[in-house]
N, C-alpha and C positions, 0 to 999 in steps of 0.2 A: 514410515514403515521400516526404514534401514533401521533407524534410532533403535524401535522396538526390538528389532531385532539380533541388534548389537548388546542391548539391553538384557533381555533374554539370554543372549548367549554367555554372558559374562556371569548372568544368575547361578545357569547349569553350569556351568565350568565350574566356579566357586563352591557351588554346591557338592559335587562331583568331588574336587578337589578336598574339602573337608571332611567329608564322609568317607573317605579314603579306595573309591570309586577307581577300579582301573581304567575307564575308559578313556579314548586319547581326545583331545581335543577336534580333531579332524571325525573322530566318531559321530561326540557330539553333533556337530556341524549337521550330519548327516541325518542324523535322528531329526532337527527341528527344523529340515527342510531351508536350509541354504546352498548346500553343493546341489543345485536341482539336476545336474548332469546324473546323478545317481537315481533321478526318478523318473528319467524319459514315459516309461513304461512298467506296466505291472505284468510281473513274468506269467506266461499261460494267456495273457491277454490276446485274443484275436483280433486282427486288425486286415488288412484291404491295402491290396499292391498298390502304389498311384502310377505305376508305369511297368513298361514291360523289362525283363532283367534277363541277364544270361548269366547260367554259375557254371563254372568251369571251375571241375572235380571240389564240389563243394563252396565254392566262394563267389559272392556278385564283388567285382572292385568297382567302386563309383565311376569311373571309366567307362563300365560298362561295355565290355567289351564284345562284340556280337557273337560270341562263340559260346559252346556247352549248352546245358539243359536249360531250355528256354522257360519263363515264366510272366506269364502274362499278367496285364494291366487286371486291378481287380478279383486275383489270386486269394483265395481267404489262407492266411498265415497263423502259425501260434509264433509269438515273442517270448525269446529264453532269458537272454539276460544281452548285456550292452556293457562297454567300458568308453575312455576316451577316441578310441579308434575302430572299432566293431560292433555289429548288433546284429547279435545270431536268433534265426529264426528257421522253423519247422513249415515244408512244405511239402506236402503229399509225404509225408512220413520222414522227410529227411534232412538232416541238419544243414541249413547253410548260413554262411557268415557274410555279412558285407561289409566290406574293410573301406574305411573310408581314407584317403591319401591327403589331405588336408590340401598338401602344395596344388593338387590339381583341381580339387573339388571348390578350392576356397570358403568351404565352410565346417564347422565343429562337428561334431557328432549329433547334437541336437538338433540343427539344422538339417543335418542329413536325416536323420531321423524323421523330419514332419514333412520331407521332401519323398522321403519311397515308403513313406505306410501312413495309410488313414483308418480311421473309425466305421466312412462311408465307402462305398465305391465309389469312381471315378461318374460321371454322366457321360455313357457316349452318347447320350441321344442328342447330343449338342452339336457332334459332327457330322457329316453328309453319309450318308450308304456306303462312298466308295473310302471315305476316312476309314470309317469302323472296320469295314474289310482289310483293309491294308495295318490298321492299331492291332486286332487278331491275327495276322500272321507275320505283325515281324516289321514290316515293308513301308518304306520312304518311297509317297509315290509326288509325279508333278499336282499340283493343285489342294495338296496339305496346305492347313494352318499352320501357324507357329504352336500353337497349341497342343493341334493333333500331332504336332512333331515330335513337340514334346514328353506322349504318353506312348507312341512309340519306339522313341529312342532313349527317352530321357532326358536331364539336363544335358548339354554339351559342357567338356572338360574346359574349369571355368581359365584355366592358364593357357588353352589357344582360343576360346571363344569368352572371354570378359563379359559382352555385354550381350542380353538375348533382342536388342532391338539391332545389332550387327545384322545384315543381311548375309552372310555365310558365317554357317556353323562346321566346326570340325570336329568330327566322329573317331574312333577308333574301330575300324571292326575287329581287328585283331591289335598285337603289339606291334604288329610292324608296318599292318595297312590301313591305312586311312580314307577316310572319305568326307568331302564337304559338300555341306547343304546350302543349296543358294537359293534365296528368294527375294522376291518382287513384290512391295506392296503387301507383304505378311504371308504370301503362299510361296510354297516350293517351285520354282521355276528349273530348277535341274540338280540332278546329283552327280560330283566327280568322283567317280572313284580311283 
């Protein structure tokens, strides 16, 4: 499939090239679906929060930091546009951006991408009564899954919490204050804050 594709590319180039085609090669690329980072998403697209976000004045950071206008799991959003580092999207009428910090999140745009917006909603009918209560307002309580934890806070910042089979996760609620999550056997056994 590379070959083909390598193949192709060198077609249109040449082609491009002879016919005295301003277009740049990196255009190219884009047109026949190689940089796929430029097709995350089709702009106007609706899509389904997979976790809950907080934007403060406009912005979610991957972080995720527990402050500003809250936005729950299962949100229905419109998709504006996306670059290597952001993907702004339209909720209750207003623009917000979520900036992804690589070093903390440990992953691309793309990856973030298919990490806070789905096609579907989330199922909460998978977590217990007092999960679902606690995922709708926000709240880390004892006897969460790692799961349910997950759609309430989100991932944890992957540069103090590496691995999600670690038994404590560390949070940011703010820039300055912190909090970790500990658990036992896959549920929440306590929160420090």
């Amino acid at each position: 499939m590379k070959n083909l594709l390598k193949v192709l590319s060198f077609g249109l180039i040449m082609a491009f090239f002879f016919s005295g085609c301003s277009n740049t090669i990196e255009s190219i690329k884009v047109d026949i679906g190689i940089n796929k980072k430029q097709h995350l998403f089709v702009p106007n697209e609706e899509m389904y929060t997979q976790c809950n976000m907080h934007a403060y004045r406009g912005r979610v950071d991957t972080v995720n930091y527990g402050v500003g206008i809250f936005i729950p799991a299962n949100s229905k959003v419109t998709l504006l546009e996306s670059n290597s580092n952001k993907i702004k999207f339209l909720y209750k009428g207003k623009t917000i951006t979520l900036l992804n910090k690589e070093k903390y999140s440990g992953l691309d745009i793309e990856q973030i991408f298919h990490r806070y917006f789905g096609k579907k909603k989330v199922d909460l009918n998978k977590f217990t009564k007092k999960e679902r209560k606690a995922i709708k307002s926000g709240r880390v309580i004892k006897g969460m899954s790692k799961k349910a934890v997950l759609v309430t806070l989100g991932h944890p910042p992957a540069h103090a919490t590496p691995s999600l089979e670690s038994d404590e996760w560390k949070y940011w609620k703010s820039r300055w204050n912190t909090m970790i999550v500990i658990f036992k056997n896959g549920k929440v056994v306590s929160i420090k804050d």
